[in-house]
C-alpha positions as CSV (number, residue, x, y, z in Angstrom):
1,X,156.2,-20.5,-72.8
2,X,158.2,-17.4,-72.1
3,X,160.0,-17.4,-68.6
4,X,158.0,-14.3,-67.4
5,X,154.8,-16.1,-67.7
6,X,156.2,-19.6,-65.7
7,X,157.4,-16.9,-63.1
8,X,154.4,-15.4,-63.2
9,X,152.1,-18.4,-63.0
10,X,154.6,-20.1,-60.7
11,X,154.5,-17.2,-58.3
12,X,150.1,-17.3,-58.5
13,X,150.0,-20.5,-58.1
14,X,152.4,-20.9,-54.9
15,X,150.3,-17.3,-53.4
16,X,147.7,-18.7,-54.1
17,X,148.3,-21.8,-52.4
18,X,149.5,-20.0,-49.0
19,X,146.5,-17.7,-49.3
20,X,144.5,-21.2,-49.1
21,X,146.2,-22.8,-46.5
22,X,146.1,-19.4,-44.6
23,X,142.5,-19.1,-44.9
24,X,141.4,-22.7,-43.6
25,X,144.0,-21.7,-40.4
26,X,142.7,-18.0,-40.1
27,X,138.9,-19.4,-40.5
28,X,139.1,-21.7,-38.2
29,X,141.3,-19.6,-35.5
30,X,138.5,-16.9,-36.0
31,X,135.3,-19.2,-35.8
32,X,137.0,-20.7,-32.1
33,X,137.4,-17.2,-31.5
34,X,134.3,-15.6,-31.9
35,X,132.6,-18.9,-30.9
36,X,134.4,-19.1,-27.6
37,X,133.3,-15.3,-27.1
38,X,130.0,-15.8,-28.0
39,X,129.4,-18.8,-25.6
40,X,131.1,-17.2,-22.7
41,X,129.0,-14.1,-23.1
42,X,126.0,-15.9,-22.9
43,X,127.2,-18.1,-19.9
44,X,128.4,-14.8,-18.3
45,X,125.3,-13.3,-18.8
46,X,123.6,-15.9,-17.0
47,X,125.7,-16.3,-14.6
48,X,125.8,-12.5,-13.4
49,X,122.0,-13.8,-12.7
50,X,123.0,-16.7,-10.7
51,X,121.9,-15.3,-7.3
52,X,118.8,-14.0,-8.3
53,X,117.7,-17.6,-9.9
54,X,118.9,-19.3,-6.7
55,X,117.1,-17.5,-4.1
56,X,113.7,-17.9,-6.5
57,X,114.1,-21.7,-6.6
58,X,114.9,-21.9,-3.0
59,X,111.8,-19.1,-1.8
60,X,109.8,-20.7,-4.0
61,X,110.1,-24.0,-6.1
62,X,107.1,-24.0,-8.0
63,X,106.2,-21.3,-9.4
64,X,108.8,-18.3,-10.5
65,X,109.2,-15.4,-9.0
66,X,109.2,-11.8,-10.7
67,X,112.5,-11.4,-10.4
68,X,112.9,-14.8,-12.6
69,X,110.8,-13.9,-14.6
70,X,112.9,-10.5,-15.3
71,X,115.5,-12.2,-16.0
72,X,113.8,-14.2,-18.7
73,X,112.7,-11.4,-20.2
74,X,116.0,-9.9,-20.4
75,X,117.0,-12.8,-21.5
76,X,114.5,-13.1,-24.3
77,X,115.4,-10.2,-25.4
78,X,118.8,-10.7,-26.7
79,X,119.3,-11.1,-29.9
80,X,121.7,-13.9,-29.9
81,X,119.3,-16.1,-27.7
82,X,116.3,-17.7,-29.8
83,X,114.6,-19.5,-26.9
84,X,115.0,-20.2,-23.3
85,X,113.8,-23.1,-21.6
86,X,114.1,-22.7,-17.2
87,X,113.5,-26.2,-15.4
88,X,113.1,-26.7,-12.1
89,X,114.8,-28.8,-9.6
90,X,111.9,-31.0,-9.4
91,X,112.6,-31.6,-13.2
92,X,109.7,-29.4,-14.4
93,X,109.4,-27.0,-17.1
94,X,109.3,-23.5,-14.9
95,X,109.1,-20.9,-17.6
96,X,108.8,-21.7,-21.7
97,X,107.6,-19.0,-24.1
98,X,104.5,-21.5,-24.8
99,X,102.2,-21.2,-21.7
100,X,101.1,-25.1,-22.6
101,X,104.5,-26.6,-21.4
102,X,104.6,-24.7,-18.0
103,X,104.8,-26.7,-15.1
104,X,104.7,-29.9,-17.6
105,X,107.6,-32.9,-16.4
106,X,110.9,-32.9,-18.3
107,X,110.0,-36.3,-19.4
108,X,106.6,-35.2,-21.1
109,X,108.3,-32.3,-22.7
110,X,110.9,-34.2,-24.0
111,X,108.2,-36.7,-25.4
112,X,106.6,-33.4,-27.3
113,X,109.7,-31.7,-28.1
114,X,112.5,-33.5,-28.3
115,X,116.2,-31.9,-27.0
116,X,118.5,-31.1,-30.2
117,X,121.3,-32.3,-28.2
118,X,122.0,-33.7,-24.8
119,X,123.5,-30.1,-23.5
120,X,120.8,-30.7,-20.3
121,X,121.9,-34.3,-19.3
122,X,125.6,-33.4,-19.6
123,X,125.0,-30.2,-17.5
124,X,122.5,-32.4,-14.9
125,X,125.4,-35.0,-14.7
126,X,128.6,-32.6,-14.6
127,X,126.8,-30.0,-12.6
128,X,128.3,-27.9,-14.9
129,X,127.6,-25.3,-17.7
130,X,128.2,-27.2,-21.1
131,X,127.2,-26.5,-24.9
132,X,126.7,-28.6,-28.0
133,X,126.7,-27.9,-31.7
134,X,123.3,-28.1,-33.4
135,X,123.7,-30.8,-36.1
136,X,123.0,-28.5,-39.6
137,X,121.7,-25.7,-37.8
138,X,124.3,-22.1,-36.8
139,X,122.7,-22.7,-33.6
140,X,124.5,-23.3,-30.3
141,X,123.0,-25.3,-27.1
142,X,123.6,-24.0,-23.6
143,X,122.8,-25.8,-20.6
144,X,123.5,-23.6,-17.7
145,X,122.9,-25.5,-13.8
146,X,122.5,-23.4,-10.6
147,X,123.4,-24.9,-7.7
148,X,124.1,-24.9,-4.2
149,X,126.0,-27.3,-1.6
150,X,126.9,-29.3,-4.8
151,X,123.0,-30.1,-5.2
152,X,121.2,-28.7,-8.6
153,X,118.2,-26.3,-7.9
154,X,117.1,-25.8,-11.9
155,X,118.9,-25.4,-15.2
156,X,118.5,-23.0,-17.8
157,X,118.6,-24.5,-21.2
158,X,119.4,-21.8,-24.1
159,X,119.1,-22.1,-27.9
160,X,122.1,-19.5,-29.2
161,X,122.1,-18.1,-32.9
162,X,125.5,-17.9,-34.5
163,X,124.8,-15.6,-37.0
164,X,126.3,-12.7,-35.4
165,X,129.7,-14.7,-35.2
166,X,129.3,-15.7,-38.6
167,X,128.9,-12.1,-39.4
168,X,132.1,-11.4,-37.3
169,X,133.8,-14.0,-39.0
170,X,132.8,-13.2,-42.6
171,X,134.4,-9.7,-42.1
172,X,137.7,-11.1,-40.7
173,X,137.8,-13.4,-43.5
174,X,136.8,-10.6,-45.7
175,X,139.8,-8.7,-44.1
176,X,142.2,-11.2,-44.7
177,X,141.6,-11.9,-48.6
178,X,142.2,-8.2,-48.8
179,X,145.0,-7.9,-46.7
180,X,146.9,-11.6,-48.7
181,X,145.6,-10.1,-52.1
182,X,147.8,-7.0,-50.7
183,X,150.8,-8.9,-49.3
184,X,151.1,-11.1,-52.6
185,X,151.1,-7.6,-55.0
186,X,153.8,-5.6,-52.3
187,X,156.2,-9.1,-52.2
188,X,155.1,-10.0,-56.2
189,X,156.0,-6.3,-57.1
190,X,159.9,-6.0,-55.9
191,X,160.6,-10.0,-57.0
192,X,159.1,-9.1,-60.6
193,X,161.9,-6.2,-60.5
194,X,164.1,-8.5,-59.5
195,X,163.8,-11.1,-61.7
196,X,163.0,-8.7,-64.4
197,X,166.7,-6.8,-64.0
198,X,168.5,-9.4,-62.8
199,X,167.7,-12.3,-65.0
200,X,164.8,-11.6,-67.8
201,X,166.9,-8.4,-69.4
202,X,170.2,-9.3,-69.7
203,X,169.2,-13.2,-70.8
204,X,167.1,-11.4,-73.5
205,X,170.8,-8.8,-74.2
206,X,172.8,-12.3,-74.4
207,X,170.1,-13.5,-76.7
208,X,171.0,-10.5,-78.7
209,X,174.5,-10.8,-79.0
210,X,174.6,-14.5,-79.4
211,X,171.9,-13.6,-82.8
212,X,174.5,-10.7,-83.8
213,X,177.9,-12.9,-83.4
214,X,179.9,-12.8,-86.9
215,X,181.9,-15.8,-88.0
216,X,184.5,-13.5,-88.8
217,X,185.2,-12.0,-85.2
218,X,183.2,-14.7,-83.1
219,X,183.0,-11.9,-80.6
220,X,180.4,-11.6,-77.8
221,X,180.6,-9.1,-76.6
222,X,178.5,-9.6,-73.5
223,X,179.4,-7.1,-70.4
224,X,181.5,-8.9,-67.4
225,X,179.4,-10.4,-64.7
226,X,179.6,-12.3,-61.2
227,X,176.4,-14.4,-61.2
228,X,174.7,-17.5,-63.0
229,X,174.1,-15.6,-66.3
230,X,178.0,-14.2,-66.3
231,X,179.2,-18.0,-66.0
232,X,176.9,-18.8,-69.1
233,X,178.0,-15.9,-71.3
234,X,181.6,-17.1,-70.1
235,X,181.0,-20.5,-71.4
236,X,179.7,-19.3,-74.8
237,X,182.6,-17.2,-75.3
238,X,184.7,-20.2,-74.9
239,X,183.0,-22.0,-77.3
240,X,183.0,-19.5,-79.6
241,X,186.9,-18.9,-79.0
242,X,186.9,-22.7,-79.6
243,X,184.7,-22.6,-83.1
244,X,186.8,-20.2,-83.9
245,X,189.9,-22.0,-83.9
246,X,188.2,-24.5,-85.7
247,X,187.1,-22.3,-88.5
248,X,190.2,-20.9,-88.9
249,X,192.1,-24.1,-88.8
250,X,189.9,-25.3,-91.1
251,X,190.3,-22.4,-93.5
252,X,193.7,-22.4,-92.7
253,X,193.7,-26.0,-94.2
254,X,191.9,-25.5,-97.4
255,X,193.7,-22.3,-98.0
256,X,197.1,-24.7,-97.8
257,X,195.3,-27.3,-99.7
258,X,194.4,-25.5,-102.6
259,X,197.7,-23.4,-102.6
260,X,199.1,-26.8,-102.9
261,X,196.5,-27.7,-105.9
262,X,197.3,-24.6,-107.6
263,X,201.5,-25.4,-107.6
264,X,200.2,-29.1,-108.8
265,X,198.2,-27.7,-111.7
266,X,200.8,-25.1,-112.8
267,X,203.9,-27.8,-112.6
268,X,201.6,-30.6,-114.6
269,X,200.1,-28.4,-117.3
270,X,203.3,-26.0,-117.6
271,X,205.0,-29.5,-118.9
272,X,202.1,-30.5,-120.9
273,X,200.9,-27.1,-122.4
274,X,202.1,-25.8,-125.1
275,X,202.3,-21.6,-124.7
276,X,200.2,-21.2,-127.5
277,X,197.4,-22.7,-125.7
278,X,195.0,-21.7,-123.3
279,X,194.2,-23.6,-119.8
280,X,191.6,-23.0,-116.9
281,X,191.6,-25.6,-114.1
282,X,188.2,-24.6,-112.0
283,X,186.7,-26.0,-108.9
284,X,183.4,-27.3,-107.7
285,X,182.0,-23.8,-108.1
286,X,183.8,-22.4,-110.9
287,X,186.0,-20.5,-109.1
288,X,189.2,-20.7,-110.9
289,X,192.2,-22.8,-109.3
290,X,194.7,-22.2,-112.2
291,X,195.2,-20.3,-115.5
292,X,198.5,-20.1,-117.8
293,X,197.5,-16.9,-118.6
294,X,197.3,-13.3,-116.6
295,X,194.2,-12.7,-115.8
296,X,191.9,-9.4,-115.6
297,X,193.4,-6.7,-113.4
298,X,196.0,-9.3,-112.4
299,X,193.7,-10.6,-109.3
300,X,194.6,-13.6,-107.7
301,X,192.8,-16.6,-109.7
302,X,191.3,-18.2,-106.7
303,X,189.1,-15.3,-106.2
304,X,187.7,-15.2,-110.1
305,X,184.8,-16.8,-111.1
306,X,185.0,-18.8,-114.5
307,X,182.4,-16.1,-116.1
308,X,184.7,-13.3,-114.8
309,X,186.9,-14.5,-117.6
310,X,184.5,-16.4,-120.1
311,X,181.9,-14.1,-121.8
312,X,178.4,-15.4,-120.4
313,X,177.3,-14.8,-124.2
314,X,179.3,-16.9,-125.4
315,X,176.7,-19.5,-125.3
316,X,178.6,-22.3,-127.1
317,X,181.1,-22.7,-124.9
318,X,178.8,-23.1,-121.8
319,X,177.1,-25.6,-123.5
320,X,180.2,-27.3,-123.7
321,X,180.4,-27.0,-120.3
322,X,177.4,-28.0,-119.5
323,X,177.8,-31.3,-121.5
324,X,181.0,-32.2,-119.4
325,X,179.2,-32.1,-116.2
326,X,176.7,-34.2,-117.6
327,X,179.4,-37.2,-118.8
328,X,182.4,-37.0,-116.3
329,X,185.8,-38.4,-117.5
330,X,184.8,-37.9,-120.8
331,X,186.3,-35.0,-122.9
332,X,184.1,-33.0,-124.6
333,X,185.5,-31.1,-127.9
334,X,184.1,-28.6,-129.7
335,X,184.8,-24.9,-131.3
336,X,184.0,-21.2,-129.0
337,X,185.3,-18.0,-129.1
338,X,188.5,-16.9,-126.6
339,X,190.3,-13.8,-126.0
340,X,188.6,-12.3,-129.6
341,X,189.7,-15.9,-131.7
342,X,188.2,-18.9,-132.5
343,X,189.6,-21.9,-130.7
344,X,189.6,-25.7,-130.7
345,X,187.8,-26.6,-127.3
346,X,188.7,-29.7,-125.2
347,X,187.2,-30.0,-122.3
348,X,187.0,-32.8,-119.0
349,X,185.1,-32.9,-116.1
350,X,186.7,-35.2,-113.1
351,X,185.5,-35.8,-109.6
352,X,183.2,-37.6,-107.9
353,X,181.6,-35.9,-105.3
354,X,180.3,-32.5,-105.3
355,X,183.6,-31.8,-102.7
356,X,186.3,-32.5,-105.2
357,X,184.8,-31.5,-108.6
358,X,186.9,-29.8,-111.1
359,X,187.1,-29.2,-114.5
360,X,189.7,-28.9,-117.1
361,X,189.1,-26.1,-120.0
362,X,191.8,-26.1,-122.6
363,X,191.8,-23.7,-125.7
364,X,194.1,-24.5,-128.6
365,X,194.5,-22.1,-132.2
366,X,192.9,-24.4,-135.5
367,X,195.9,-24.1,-136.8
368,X,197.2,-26.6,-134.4
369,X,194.3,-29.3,-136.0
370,X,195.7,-28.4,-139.3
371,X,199.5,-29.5,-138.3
């Protein structure tokens, strides 16, 4: 997998990953937001009532008065509340939306319809306003207490819908996605530029010129720089600098070496040769080491190939040849045509790996059989 792709999934991955964390934070920062809001508006509401409810409770306990029941209505009427429930202090139900649980004890109408939470006896027992989660239902439950002197005249019990927060809170969150999704393309954007200029191009322009160095010149040629890649193309320059002294030593050596074989080959077979004879000392791949003759255009004989100088038609003796690879240390004699006369052909094939190889050809005149 190409680097641009780990970046890139790298990069998703880890945005993708904040986004989430961000989004269980932001969610739950917004739903104690808009639920805190939503619960103090409705306590507020009530509470801006407080008066009126108190004076109605204390003029007349048991039955409500019309500016109660006003406020009930109002009440009723917003669309956040789904019920309201008004006890007395006497523990009775003072005004329901069901006309057959008016005036009915707290204990009977919990018998009938049983409280979703225990918001009422928290309220009754703290004297204070207190709400409770519905278990499985976006519903809140508000207990709200009126009192006076410390003593508790009635409570009004409200069942609050939280769909409007949840609407509230689906657009934040709706917000937010758009606004990371945004953030992550504006902070992806300039790093893909950056990593793209600074690190994808010129790796791929040192991949380039490590593909395009020649073993002749072993040179980079990768521009100067300060940074991670510049110490890496520094480091491959040195080891080139270093194969390269190798090569050349190494060339240096078999150039010596076979200089050396050459002066051997000339001082033995110049001493065991007669002039009238024909020699070729060739190497492992018939590039010719040695000849006591001048050869073609007078080239140096380690750069002639063996069929530079031997007719590839002349069939006979490259079956010859053939036949001394095939039984090394053995001479192999026959008759073939050389420099426009027939010869006498001796021929030996030494060597035992494919390293030091070479072959011995040796052309002598008939007439030399017939002495």
């Amino acid at each position: 997998m190409r680097l641009s792709m780990k970046w890139l999934l790298w990069f998703l991955g880890v945005g993708v990953y904040v986004m989430v964390l961000g989004g269980v934070f932001y969610y739950n920062l917004f739903k104690w937001t808009f639920d805190e809001k939503l619960k103090q508006d409705v306590i507020e509401t009530v509470k801006r009532s407080a008066v009126t409810m108190r004076n109605g409770l204390l003029n007349n306990p048991k039955a409500i008065t019309f500016e109660e029941y006003d406020v009930m209505m109002s009440l009723a009427k917003d669309d956040r509340i789904i019920s309201v429930l008004y006890l007395s202090r006497q523990g009775t139900v003072r005004r329901h939306k069901e006309s057959r649980f008016m005036r009915v004890a707290w204990d009977e109408y919990k018998a009938q319809v049983p409280p979703p939470t225990d918001a009422i006896n928290q309220a009754y027992l703290s004297k204070s306003p207190k709400v409770r989660q519905v278990a499985k239902e976006p519903l809140y439950e508000i207990a709200i207490p009126f009192t006076l002197r410390g003593e508790i005249l009635g409570i009004i019990n409200l069942m609050v819908s939280r769909a409007g927060a949840e609407i509230l809170i689906g657009s934040a969150m709706r917000k937010y996605v758009f606004g990371a999704l945004g953030v992550l393309f504006l902070l992806g954007l300039p790093l893909y530029f950056f990593l793209h200029h600074y690190v994808l191009s010129p790796m791929e322009l040192l991949r380039e010129r490590v593909e395009g160095v020649s073993l002749k010149s072993f040179e980079l040629g990768f521009p100067d720089r300060s940074d991670e890649i510049g110490e890496l193309a520094s480091s491959i320059t040195r080891l080139m600098g270093k194969m390269k002294a190798e090569t050349e030593g190494i060339l240096n050596r078999d150039r010596t070496y076979k200089e050396a074989e050459q002066r051997w080959w000339r001082s033995l077979l110049s001493m065991t040769v007669p002039s009238t004879n024909y020699v070729i000392v060739v190497d492992e791949n018939n590039s010719i080491l040695y000849a006591n003759f001048e050869l073609a255009g007078g080239e140096d004989a380690k750069s002639i190939h063996l069929l530079d100088v031997v007719d590839s038609q002349q069939q006979t003796l490259l079956r010859l040849v053939g036949q001394a690879f095939e039984m090394p240390d053995r001479p192999v004699e026959g008759e073939a045509v050389f420099k426009n006369k027939n010869h006498n052909v001796r021929i030996l094939h030494v060597g035992q790996t494919a390293e030091t190889n070479r072959t011995l050809i040796l052309f002598y005149p008939k007439a030399s059989l017939n002495g």
